[in-house]
Structure formats: structure tokens, C-alpha cells
Rosetta silent file (secondary structure, phi, psi, omega in degrees, C-alpha in Angstrom):
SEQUENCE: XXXXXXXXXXXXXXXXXXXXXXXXXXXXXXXXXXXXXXXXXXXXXXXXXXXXXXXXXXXXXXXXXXXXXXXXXXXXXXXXXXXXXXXXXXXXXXXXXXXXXXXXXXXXXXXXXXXXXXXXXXXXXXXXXXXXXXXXXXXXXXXXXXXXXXXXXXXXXXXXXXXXXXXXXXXXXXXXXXXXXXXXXXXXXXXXXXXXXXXXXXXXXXXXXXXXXXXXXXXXXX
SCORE:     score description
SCORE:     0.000 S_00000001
   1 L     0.000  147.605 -170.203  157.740  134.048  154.941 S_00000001
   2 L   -70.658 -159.265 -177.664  154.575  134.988  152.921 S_00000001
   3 E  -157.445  175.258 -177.248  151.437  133.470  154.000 S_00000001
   4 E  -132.400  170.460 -178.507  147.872  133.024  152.255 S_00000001
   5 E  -158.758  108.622  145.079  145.112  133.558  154.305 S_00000001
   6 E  -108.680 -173.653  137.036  141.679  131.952  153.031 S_00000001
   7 E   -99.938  176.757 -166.411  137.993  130.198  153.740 S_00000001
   8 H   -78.069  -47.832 -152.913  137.351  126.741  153.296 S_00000001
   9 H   -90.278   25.746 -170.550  134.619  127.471  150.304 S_00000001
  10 H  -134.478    9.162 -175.165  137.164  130.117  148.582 S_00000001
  11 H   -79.823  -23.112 -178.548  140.185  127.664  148.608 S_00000001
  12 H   -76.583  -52.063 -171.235  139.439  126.983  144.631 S_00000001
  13 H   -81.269  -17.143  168.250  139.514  130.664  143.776 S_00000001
  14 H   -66.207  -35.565 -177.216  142.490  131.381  146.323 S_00000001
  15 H   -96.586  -22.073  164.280  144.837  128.969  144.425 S_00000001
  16 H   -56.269  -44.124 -150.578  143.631  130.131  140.946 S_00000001
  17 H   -79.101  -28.140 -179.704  144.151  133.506  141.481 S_00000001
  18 H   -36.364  -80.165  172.405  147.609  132.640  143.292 S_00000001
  19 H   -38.874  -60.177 -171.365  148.681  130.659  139.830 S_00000001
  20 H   -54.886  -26.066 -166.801  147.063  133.452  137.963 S_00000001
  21 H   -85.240  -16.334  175.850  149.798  135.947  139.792 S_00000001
  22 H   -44.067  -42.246 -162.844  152.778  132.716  138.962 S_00000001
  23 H  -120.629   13.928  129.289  151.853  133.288  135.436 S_00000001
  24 L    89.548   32.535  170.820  151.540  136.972  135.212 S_00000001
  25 L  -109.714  105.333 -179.245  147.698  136.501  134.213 S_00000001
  26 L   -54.442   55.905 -168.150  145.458  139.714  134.016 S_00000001
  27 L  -142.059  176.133  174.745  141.756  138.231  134.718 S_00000001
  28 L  -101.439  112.560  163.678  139.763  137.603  137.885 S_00000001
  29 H   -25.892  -54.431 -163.569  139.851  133.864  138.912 S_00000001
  30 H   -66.464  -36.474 -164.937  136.411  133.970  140.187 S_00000001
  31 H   -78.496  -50.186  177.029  134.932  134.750  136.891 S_00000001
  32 H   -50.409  -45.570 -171.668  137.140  132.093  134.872 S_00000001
  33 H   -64.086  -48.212 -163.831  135.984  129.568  137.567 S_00000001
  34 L   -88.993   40.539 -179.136  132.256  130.313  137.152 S_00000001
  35 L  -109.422  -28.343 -177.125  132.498  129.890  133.511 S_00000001
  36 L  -125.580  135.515 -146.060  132.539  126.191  134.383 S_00000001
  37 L   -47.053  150.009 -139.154  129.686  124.588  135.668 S_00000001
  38 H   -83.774   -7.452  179.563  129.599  124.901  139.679 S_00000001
  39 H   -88.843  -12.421    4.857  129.659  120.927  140.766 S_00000001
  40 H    94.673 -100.187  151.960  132.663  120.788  138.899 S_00000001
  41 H   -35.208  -26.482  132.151  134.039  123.183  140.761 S_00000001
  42 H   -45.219  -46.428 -178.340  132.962  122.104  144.238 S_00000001
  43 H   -75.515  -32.930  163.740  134.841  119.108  143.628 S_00000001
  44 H   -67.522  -67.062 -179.448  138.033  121.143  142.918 S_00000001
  45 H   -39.484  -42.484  178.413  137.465  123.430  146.154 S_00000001
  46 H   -82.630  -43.411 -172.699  137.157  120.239  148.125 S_00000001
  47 H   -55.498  -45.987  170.498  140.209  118.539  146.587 S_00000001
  48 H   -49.932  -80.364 -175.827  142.208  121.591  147.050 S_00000001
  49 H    -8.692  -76.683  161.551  140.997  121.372  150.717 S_00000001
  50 H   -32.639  -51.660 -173.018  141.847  118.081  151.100 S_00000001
  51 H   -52.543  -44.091 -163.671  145.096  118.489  149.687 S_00000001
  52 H   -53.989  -67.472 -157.809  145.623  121.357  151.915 S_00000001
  53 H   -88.606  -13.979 -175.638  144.833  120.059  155.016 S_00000001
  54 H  -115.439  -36.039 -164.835  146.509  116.108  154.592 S_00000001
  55 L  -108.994  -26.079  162.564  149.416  117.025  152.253 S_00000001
  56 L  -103.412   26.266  155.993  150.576  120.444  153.337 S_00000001
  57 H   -18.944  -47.431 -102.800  150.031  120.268  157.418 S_00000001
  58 H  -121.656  -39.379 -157.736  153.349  121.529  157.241 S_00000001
  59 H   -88.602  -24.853 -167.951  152.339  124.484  155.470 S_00000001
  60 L  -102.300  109.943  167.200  149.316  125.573  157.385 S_00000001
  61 L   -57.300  -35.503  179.857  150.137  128.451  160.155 S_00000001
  62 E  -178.242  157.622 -164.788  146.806  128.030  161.553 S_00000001
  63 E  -154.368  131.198 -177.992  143.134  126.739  160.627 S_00000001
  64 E  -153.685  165.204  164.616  140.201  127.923  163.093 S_00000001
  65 E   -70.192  155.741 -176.870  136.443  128.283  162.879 S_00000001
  66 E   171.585  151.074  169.635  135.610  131.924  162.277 S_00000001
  67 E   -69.402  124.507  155.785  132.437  134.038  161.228 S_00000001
  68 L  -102.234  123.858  166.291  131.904  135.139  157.659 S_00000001
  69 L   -94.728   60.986 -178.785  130.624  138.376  156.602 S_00000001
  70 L  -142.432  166.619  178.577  130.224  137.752  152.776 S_00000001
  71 L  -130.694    9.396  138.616  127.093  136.529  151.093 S_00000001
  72 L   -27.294  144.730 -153.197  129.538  135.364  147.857 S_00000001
  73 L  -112.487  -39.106  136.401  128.579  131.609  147.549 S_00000001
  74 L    88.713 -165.280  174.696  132.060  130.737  146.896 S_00000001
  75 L  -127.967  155.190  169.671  132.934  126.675  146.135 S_00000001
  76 L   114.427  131.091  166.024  132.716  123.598  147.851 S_00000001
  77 L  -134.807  -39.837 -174.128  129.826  122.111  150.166 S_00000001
  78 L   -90.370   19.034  160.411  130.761  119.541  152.283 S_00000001
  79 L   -67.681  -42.443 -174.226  132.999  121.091  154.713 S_00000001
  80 L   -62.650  108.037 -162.512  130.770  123.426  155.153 S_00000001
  81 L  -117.389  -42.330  159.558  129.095  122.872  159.188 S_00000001
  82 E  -128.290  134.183 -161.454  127.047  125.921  160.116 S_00000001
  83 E  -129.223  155.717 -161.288  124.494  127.059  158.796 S_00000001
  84 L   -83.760  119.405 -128.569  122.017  129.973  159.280 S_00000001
  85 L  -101.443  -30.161 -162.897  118.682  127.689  160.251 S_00000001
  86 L   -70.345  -68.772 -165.969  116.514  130.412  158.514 S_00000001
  87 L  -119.710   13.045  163.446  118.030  131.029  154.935 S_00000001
  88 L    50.977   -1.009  174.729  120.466  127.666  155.024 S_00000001
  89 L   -77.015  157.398 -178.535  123.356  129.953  153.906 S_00000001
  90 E   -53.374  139.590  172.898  126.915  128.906  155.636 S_00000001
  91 E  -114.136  -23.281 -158.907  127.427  131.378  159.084 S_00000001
  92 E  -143.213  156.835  167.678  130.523  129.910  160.452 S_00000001
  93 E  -151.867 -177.974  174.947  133.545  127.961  158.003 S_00000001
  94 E   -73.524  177.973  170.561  137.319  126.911  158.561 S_00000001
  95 E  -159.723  138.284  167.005  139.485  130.029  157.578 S_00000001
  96 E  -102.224  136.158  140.176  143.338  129.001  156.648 S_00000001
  97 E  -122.778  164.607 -154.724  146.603  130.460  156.525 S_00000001
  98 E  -119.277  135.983  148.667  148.786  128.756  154.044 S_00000001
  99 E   -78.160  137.515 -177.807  152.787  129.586  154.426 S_00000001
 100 L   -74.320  171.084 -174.811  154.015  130.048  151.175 S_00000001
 101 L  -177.238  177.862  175.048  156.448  127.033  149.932 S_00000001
 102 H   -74.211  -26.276 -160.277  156.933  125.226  146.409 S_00000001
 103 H   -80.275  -34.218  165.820  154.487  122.722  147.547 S_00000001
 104 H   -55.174  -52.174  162.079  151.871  125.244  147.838 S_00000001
 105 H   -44.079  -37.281 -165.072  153.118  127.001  144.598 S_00000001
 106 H   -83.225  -48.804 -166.805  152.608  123.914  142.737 S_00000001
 107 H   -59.861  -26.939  173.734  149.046  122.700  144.076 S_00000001
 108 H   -66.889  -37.211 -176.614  148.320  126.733  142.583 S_00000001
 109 H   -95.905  -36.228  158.199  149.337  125.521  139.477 S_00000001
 110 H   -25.589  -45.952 -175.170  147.854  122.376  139.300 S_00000001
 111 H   -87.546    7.761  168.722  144.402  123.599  140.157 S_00000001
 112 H   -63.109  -63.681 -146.342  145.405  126.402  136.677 S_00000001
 113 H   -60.683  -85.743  170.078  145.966  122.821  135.087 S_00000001
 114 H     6.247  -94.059  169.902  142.739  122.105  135.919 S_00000001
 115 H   -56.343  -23.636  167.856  140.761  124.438  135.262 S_00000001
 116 H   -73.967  -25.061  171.598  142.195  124.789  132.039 S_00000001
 117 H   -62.543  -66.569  164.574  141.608  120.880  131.239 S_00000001
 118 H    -8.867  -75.077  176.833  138.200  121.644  132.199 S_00000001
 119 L   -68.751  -10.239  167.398  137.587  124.264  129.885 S_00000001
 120 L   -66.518  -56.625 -165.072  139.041  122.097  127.211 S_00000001
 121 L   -99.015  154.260  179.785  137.880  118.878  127.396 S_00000001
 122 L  -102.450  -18.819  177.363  133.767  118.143  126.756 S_00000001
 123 L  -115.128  142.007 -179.282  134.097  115.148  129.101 S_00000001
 124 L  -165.197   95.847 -173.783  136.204  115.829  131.792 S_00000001
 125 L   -69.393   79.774 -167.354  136.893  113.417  134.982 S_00000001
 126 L   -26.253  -47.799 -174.387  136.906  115.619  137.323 S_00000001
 127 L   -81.672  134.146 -171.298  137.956  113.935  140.820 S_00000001
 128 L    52.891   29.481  166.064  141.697  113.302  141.250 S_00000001
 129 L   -72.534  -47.092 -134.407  142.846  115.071  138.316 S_00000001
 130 L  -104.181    4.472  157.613  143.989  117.910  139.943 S_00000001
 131 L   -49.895  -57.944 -174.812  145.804  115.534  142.737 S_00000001
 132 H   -81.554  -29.341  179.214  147.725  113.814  140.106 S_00000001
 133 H   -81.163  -29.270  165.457  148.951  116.803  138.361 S_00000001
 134 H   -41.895  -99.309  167.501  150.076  118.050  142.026 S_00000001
 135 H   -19.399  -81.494 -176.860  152.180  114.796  142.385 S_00000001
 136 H   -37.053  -64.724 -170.201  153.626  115.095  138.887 S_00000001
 137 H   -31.955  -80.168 -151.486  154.603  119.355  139.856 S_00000001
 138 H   -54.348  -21.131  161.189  156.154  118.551  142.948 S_00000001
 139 L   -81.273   26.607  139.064  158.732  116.409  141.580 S_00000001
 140 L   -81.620  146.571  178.198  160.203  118.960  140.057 S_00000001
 141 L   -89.031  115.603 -157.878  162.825  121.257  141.769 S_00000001
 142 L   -35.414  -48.813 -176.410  161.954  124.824  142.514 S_00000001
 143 L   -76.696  -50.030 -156.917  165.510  126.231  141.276 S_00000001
 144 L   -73.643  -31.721  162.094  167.265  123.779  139.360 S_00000001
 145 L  -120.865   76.416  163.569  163.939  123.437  137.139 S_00000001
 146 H   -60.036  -53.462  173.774  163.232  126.699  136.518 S_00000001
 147 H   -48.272  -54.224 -171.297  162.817  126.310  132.847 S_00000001
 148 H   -95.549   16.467  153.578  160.463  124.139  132.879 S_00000001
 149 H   -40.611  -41.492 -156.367  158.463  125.822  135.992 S_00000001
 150 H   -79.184  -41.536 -177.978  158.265  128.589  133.341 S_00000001
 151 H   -59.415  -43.635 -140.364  157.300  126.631  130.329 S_00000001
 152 H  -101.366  -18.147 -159.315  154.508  125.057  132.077 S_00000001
 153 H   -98.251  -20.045  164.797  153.144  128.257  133.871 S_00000001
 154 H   -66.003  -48.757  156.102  153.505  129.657  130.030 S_00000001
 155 H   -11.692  -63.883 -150.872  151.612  126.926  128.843 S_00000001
 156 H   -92.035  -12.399 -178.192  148.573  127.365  130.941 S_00000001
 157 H   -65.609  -58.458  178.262  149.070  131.511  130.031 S_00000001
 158 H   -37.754  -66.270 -150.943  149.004  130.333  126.136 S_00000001
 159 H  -108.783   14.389  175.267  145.997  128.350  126.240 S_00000001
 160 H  -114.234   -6.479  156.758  143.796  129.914  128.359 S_00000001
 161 H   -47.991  -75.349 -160.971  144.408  133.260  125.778 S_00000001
 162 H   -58.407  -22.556  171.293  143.482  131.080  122.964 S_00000001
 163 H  -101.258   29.262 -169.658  140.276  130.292  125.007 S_00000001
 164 H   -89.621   -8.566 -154.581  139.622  133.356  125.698 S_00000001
 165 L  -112.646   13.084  154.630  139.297  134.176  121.679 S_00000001
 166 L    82.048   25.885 -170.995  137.032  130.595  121.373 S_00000001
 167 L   -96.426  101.053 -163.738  139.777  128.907  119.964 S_00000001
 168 L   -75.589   31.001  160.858  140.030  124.828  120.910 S_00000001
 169 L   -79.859  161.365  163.432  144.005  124.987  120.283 S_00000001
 170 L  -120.425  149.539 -167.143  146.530  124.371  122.141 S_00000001
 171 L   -54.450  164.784  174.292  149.355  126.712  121.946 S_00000001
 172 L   -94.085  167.081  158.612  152.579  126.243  119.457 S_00000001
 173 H   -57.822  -41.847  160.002  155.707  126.618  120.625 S_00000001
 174 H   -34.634  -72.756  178.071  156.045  130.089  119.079 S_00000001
 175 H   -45.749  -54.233  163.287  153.120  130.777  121.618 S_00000001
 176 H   -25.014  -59.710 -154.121  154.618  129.244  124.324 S_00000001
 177 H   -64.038  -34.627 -179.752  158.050  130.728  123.433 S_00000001
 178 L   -76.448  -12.736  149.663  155.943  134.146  123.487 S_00000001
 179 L  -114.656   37.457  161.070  155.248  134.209  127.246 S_00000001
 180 L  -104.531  162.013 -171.120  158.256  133.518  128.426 S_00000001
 181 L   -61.129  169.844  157.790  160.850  135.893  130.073 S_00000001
 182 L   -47.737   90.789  178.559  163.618  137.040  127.840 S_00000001
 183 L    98.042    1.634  163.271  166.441  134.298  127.388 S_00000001
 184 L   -77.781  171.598 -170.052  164.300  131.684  128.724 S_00000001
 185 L  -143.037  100.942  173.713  164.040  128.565  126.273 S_00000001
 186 H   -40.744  -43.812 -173.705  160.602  127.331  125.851 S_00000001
 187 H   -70.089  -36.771 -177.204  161.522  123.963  124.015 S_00000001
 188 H   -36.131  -76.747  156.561  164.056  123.725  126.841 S_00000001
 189 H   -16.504  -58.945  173.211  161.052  123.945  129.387 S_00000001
 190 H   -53.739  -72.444  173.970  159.078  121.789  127.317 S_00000001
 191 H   -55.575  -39.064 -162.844  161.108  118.822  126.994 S_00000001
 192 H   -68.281  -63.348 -172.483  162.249  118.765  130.676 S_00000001
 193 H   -51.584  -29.805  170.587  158.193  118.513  131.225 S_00000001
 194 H   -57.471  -42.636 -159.372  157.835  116.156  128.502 S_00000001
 195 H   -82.808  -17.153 -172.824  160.319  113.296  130.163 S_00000001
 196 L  -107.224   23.907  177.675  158.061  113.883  133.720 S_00000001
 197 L    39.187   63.743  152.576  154.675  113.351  131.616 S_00000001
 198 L  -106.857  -30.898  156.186  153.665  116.625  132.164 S_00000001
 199 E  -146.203  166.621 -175.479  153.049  117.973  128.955 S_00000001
 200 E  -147.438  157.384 -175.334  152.997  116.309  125.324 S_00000001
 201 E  -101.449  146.873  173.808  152.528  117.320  121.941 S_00000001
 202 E   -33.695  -84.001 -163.581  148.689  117.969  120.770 S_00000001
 203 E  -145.672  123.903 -170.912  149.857  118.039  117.429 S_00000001
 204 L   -68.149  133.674  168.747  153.073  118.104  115.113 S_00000001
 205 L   -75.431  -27.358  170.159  153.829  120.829  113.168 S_00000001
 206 L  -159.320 -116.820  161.603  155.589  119.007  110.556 S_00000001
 207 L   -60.058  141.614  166.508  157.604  115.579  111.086 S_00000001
 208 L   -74.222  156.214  168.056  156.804  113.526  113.879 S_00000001
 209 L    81.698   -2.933  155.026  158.994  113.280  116.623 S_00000001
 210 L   -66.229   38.634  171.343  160.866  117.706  115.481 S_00000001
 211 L   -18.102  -17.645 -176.817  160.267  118.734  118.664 S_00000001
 212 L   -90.277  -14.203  174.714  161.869  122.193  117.728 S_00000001
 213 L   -37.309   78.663 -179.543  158.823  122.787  114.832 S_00000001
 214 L   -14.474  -43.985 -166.952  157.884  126.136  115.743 S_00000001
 215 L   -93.953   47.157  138.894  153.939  125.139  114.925 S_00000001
 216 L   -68.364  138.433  163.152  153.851  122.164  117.333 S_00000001
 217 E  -135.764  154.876 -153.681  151.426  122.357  119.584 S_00000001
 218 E  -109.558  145.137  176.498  151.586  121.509  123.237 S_00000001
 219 E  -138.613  177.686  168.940  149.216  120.512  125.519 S_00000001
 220 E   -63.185  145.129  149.921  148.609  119.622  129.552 S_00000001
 221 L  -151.065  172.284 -174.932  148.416  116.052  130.814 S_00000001
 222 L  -121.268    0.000    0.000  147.705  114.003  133.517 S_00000001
């Protein structure tokens, strides 16, 4: 079975980049993450942590103390136990491996969810967001809800495009519809996500309540 293998302050950009390979997105995690201010982010790196270490035990092959050789700054502070007395940088952290699992998968996409709320919203309550969006994930079933695995990991593909081009949209369906595999069915996806308050629509495309209105547009929620 695969495995994941981080540090404790690199657990934010380890489940981004994870999600980024779920949803078949060509950017470097680290750089999307430091696009949003870094306390922000510390609070996701510990939440992941937490999550990590209380909700997946099951999941973790092993967690030890180990030496770092990077000078990368990474997320996260209070985990963080030795420190170089001199220059106050970290010397020693936990280091993880994660066995891969749905539960794991999801908590990848969740902290996507995140980060993508994040870049969205001008107010944004950071703490337990990305907890709650977990919870919501996990009650879905890896196989049997495939569609709307895919819809949602299309979603977060959709809208973090549009912010890459400065746009405060949230994808249409049409976008949506446009990163999904071949013969997959976006509204399908969609609705399935809709009844587990996972996503909702932004804004109607025409009549309220046409869910099939190509120009809806869909957003995350919590």
C-alpha cells in the first residue's frame, strides 16, 4: 500500500500537493500556499497535524523525531520542539508516514477546499474549516461515489484556474463539466454533493432552482 512520508511543518504542503495530483493540477503547492498570508497557513499545517495524528492513527506507519537538513521554513509552529539555541531555527521535528486510504485522500482534499476558500473569501475563519469539510468528505464512499469524488476534485480544479486569471467566479457547470473525465456527469457529481452540503450554487444561470443551466455557478461550502 502507498505511503506518504512527511515533516510535521510540511504537512500543509504535503496534502496540497497530494490533492493537487487527485485533481490532475499542474502548479507547485508551496507557491499557491504562500500566496496566502503565512498565520493562516500555520493554522492549516497544525490542523492537518492534528487531524493526522487523532483521526488517522490508523493510518500512520510510523511518526519519530528525526534531524532536518532543509532551511525551507515550511508551516506550522507549535509542534515544533527543538530548536538551534543560536539562530532559533527548528533542528529536530516529528517526520510521518501516512498509509494511503480514502480517509487520507479526503483530508488532501479538504485542505484544496481550503485553501481555495481562503483565496476566495476576504474574511475567512480559518480554524476548523478545514475539519468540517473533512467530516462532510468522508461520508462519502470511495467507489460507489465516484461521481461526485470527481465533481468536487473538478470543482476545486475550476476555481482555482479562474483564480489564477484574477477572476472572483466560481466555475459554471460547463467549467466543471470541462474537467471531468470523458463520460463522467458533472451535474450528476454535483447534485450527489449538493444533498451532503458540500457544494451549492453561487449563482443561477437562469431560473432558480434549473440545476442543469449550463451557466450556474457552483461553489465550495462548509
Amino acid at each position: 500500500m502507498m505511503e506518504r512520508s512527511f515533516f510535521e511543518s510540511e504537512a500543509a504542503i504535503d496534502y496540497v500537493s497530494h490533492a493537487f495530483d487527485l485533481a490532475k493540477i499542474d502548479d507547485d503547492p508551496g507557491k499557491w500556499l504562500s500566496s496566502l498570508p503565512a498565520e493562516q497557513v500555520d493554522v492549516l499545517n497544525d490542523e492537518l497535524l492534528k487531524l493526522t495524528r487523532e483521526d488517522l492513527s490508523a493510518q500512520i506507519a510510523s511518526e519519530q523525531e528525526a534531524t532536518i537538513h532543509r532551511t525551507d521554513r515550511g508551516f506550522g509552529l507549535r509542534f515544533r520542539t527543538v530548536r538551534d539555541q543560536a539562530t532559533g531555527e527548528p533542528t529536530k521535528m516529528r517526520f510521518f508516514r501516512v498509509t494511503q486510504s480514502w480517509k487520507s485522500m479526503a483530508l488532501a482534499l479538504a485542505a484544496l477546499a481550503w485553501s481555495v476558500l481562503a483565496h476566495t473569501l476576504p474574511i475567512f475563519p480559518v480554524i476548523g474549516i478545514c475539519r468540517t469539510i473533512w467530516e462532510n468528505l468522508i461520508k462519502l464512499d470511495a467507489t460507489k461515489d465516484k461521481p461526485a469524488i470527481s465533481a468536487y476534485e473538478a470543482v476545486l480544479k475550476a476555481r482555482k484556474s479562474l483564480e489564477e486569471k484574477n477572476s472572483p467566479a466560481w466555475p459554471t457547470l460547463t467549467d466543471v463539466q470541462a474537467q471531468m473525465a470523458a463520460g463522467e456527469s458533472a451535474l450528476e457529481g454535483l447534485l450527489a454533493l449538493q444533498l451532503r452540503g458540500l457544494v451549492a450554487v453561487a449563482e443561477w444561470g437562469g431560473a432558480p432552482d434549473k440545476f442543469q443551466t449550463d451557466s450556474n455557478r457552483w461553489k465550495i461550502t462548509w
